[in-house]
C-alpha positions as CSV (number, residue, x, y, z in Angstrom):
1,X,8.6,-3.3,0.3
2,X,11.2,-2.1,-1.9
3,X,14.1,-4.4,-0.8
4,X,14.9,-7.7,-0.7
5,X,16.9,-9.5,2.1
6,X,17.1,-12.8,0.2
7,X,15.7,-14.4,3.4
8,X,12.7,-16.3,1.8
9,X,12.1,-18.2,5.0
10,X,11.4,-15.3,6.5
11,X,8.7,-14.5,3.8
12,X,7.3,-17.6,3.5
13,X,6.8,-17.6,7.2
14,X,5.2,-13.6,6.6
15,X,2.9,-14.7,3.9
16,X,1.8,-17.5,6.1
17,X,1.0,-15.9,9.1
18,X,-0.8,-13.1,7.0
19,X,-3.0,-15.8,4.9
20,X,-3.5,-17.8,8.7
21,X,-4.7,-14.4,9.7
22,X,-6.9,-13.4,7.2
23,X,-8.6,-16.9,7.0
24,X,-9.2,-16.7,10.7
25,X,-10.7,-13.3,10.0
26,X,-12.9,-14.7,7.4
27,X,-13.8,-17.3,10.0
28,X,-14.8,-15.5,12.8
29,X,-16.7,-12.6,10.2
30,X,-18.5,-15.7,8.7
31,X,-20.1,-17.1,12.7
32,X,-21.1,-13.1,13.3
33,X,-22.4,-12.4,10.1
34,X,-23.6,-15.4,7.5
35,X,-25.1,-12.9,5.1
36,X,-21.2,-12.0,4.4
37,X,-20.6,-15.2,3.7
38,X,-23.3,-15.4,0.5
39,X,-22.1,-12.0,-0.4
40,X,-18.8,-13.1,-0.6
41,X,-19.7,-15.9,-2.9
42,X,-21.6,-13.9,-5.1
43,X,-18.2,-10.8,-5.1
44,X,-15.8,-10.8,-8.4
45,X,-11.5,-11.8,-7.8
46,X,-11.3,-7.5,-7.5
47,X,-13.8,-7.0,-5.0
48,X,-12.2,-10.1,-3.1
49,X,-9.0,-8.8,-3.3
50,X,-10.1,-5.7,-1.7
51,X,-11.7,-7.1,0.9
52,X,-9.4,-10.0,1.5
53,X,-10.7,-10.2,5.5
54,X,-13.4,-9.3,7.3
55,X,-13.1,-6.0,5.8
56,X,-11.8,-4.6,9.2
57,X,-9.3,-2.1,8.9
58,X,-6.4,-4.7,10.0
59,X,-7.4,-7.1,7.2
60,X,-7.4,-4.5,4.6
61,X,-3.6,-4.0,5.9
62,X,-2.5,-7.4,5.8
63,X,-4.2,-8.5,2.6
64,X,-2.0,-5.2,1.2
65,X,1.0,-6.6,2.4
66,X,0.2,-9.6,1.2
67,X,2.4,-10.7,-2.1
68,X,4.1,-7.5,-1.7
69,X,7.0,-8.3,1.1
């Protein structure tokens, strides 16, 4: 986002509820599916960041918003 309200509860409370999210995503991906889980351990900081979720397309939104409101 390309403007800034000066409202950094706001954010803080954004980038919470997106990390809450994504870690709940990771969660949920990890019961349903443990071979994501070791191929997550073995991925690089860039292919993490790309797939910050369960790689649904929701989590690919938030973990683009993510830093970047």
């Amino acid at each position: 986002m390309g403007r800034s309200t000066g409202n950094r509860a706001v954010v803080k409370n954004l980038q919470d509820a997106l990390m809450a999210f994504l870690a709940d995503q990771r969660q949920s991906a990890a019961e349903n599916d443990p071979q994501r889980v070791k191929d997550r351990e073995a991925a690089t900081p860039e292919e993490l960041e790309n797939d910050p979720g369960c790689g649904c397309e929701d989590c690919i939104a938030a973990g683009q918003l993510l830093g970047r409101i």
